[in-house]
SELO-666454 format. One line per field, with one value per residue (C-alpha): residue number from 1; x, y negated, z. Coordinates in steps of 0.1 Angstrom, whole numbers, plus 5000, padded with zeros to 4 digits. Each point is the difference from the previous one (the first is absolute). Example, Ala and Ser with C-alpha at 12.3 -4.5 7.8 and 13.67 -1.06 7.14 Angstrom:
% SELO-666454
resi (1, 2) $
px (5123, 5014) $
py (5045, 4966) $
pz (5078, 4993) $
//
This chain:
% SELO-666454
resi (1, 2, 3, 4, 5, 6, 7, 8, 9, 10, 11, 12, 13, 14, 15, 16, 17, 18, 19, 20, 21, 22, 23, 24, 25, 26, 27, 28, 29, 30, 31, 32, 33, 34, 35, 36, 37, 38, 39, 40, 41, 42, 43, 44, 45, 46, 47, 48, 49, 50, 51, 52, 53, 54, 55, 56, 57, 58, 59, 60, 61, 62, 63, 64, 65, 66, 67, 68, 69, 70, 71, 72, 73, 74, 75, 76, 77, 78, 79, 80, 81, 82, 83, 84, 85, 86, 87, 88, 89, 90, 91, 92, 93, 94, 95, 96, 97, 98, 99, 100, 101, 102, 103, 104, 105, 106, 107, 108, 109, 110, 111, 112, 113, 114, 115, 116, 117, 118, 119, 120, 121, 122, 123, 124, 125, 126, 127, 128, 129, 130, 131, 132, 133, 134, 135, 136, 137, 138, 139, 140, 141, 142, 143, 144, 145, 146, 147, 148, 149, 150, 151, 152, 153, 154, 155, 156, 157, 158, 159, 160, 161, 162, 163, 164, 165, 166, 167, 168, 169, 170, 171, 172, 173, 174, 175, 176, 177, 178, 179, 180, 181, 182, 183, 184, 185, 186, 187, 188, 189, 190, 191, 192, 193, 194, 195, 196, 197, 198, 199, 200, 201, 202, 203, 204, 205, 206, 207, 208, 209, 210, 211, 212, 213, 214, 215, 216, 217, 218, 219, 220, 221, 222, 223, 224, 225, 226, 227, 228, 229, 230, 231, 232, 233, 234, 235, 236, 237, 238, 239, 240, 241, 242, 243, 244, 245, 246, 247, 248, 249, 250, 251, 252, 253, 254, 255, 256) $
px (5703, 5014, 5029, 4999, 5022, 5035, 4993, 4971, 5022, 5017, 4967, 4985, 4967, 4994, 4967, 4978, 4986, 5026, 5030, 4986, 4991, 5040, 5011, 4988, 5008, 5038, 5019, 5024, 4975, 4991, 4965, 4994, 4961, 4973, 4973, 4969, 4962, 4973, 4984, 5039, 5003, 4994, 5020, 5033, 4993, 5005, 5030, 5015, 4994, 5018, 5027, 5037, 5014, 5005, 4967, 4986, 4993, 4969, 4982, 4978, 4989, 4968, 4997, 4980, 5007, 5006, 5024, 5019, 5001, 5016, 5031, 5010, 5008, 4972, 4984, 5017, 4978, 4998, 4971, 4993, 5035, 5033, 5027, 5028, 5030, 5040, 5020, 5015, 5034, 5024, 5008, 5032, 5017, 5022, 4972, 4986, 5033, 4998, 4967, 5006, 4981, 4974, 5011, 4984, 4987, 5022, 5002, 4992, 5006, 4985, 5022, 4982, 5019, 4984, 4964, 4983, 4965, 4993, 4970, 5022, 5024, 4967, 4986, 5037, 5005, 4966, 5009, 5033, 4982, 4976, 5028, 5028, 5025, 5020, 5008, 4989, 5033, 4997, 5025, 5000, 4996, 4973, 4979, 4965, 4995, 4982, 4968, 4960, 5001, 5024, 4986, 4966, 5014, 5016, 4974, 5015, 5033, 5021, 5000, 5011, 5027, 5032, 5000, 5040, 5007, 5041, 5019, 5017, 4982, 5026, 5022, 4973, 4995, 5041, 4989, 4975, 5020, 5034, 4968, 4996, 4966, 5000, 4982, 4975, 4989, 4970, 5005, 4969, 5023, 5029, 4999, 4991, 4968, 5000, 4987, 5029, 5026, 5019, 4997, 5021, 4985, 4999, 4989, 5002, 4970, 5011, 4971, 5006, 4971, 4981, 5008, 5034, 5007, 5033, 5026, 5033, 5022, 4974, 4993, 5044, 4993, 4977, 5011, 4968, 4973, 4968, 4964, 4965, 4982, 4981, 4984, 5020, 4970, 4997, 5039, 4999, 4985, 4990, 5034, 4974, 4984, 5036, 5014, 4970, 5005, 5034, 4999, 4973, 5017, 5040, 4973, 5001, 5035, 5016, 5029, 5030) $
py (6658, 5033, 5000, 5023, 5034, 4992, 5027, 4978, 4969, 5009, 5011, 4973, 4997, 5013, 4995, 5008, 5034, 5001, 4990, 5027, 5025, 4996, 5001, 5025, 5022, 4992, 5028, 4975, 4978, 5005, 4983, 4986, 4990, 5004, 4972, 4998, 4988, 5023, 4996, 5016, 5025, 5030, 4989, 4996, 5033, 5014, 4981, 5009, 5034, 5004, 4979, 5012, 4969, 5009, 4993, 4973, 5022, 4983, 5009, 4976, 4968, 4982, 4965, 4972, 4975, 4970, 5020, 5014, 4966, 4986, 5029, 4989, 4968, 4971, 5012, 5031, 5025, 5034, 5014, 5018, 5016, 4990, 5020, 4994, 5017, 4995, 4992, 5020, 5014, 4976, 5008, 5009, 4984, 5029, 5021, 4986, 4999, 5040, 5001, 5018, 4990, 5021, 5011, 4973, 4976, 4964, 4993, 4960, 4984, 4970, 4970, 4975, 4964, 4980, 5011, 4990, 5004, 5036, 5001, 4997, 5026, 5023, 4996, 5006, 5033, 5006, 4996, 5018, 5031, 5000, 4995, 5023, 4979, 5017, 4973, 4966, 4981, 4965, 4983, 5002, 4965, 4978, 5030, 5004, 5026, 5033, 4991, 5007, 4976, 5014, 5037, 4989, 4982, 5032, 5024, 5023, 4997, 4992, 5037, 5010, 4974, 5001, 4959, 4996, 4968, 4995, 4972, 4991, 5001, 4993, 5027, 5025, 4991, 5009, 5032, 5009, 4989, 5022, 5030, 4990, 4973, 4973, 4963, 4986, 4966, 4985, 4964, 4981, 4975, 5032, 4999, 5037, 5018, 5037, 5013, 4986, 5017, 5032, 5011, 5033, 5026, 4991, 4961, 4976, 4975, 4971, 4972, 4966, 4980, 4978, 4970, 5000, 5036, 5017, 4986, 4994, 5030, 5024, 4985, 5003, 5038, 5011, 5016, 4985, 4975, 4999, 4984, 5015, 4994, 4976, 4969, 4963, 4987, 5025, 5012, 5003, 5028, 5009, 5025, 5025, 4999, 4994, 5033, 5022, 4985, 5007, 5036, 5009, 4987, 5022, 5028, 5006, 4998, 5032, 5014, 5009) $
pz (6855, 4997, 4974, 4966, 5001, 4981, 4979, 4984, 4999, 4971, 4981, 4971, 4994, 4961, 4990, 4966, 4990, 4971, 5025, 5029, 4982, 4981, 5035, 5015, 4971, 5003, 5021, 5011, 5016, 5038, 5009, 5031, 4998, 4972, 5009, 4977, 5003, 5006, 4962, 4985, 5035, 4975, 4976, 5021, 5016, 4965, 4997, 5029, 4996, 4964, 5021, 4995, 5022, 5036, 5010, 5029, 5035, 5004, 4966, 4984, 5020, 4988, 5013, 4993, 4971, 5017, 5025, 4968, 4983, 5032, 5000, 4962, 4982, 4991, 4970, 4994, 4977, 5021, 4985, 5036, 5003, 5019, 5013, 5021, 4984, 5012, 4972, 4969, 5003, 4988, 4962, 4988, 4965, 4998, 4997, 4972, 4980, 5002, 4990, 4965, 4969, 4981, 4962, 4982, 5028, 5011, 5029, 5017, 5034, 5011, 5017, 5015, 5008, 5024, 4992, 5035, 4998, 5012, 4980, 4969, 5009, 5012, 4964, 4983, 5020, 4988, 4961, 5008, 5004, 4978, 4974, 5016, 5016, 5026, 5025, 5007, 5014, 5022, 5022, 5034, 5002, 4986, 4994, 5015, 5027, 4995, 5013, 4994, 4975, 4977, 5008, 4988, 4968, 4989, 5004, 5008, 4985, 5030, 5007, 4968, 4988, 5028, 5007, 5009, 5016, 4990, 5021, 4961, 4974, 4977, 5014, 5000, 4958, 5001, 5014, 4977, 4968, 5013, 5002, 4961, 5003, 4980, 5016, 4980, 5017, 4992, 4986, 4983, 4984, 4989, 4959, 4997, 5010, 5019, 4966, 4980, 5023, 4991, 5035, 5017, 5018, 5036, 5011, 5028, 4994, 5018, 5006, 5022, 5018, 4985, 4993, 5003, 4982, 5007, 5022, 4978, 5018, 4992, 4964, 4997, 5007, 4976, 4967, 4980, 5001, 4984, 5002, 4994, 4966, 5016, 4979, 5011, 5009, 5026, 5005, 5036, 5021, 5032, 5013, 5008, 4966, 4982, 5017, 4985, 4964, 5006, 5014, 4976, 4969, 5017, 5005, 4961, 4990, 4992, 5020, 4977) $
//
């Protein structure tokens, strides 16, 4: 069996219209292959024309669906599109920390500790830019890797959100409170909710897995804690769902 080129190696399968199309409309992206089936040919074309990724060499690939099914994960929802693209340059904190603030507009990061699932994190960087966040922090370990699954949860959003894996997550909330933000971990048993909170301008949303919430070095380095309005019956929420709640409700505060 002949073996692949390096080059394609280091490519990941992304699949979904939302998550190709986000793709292959990133500059920083370079595309190795665009497969799709014959009845959404057209349809790539287009998209691959409006392209500004570097593009794949051999264009537009239609295959069968059973030999498309076989080159992603069991069950994964492609709708007739997959593309092989290497990965994102690696984001950079310090980066963010310059990014200045709009008159009028607050600024929020997201911290994730120990969420594993990657459709979880795929659905939070999704929320995080619909609502405006600027970065969506995990650790290097026990973080999920950046793989189909999470592209097709976000939608997208992987290609507009940075996703900056940190190997300390406490030290990188140091960072970002000497660059003036304040953490705000998510706690559904704290005595406060988000609403109650006299928050500052620029925010670290921390959230923990499920289950067993934030680990007790993180919870030691946030500045507040706080729970959704939620009713006791029903107090607990999926960290996906929690993170929307919680970056809707931060989208609405005023900066000072």
């Amino acid at each position: 069996m002949r073996e692949r080129p390096v080059e394609e190696k280091a490519a990941a399968w992304l699949y979904g219209r939302h998550a190709v199309e986000a793709a292959l409309a990133n500059p920083a992206r370079r595309c190795r292959r665009l497969v799709t089936l014959r009845e959404t040919a057209a349809e790539a074309e287009a998209l691959l024309r409006g392209a500004r990724a570097k593009p794949p060499r051999a264009g537009v690939e239609v295959i069968e669906r059973r030999a498309l099914e076989k080159m992603l994960p069991h069950g994964a929802v492609h709708q007739g599109f997959a593309l092989a693209a290497e990965p994102l340059p690696a984001g950079d904190l310090d980066a963010i920390l310059a990014t200045e603030a709009s008159p009028g507009v607050p600024q929020t990061v997201v911290a994730l500790d120990q969420v594993t699932d990657p459709h979880n994190v795929g659905a939070i960087l999704r929320s995080a830019a619909a609502f405006g966040a600027l970065a969506v922090i995990v650790p290097e370990h026990g973080a999920p890797s950046i793989t189909g699954a999470l592209a097709k949860a976000a939608s997208g959003a992987l290609e507009e959100v940075p996703l900056l894996r940190v190997a300390n997550l406490s030290r990188a909330l140091e960072k970002l409170k000497q660059a003036g933000f304040w953490s705000l971990g998510l706690d559904e048993q704290a005595d406060q909710t988000i609403a109650d909170l006299d928050l500052p301008e620029r925010i670290v949303l921390v959230l923990g897995a499920e289950g067993s919430g934030l680990r007790r070095l993180t919870r030691d380095h946030c500045d507040f804690l706080a729970r959704l309005p939620t009713r006791s019956a029903m107090a607990s929420l999926n960290v996906s769902n929690a993170a929307a709640v919680a970056l809707y409700v931060l989208a609405q505060r005023k900066a000072r």
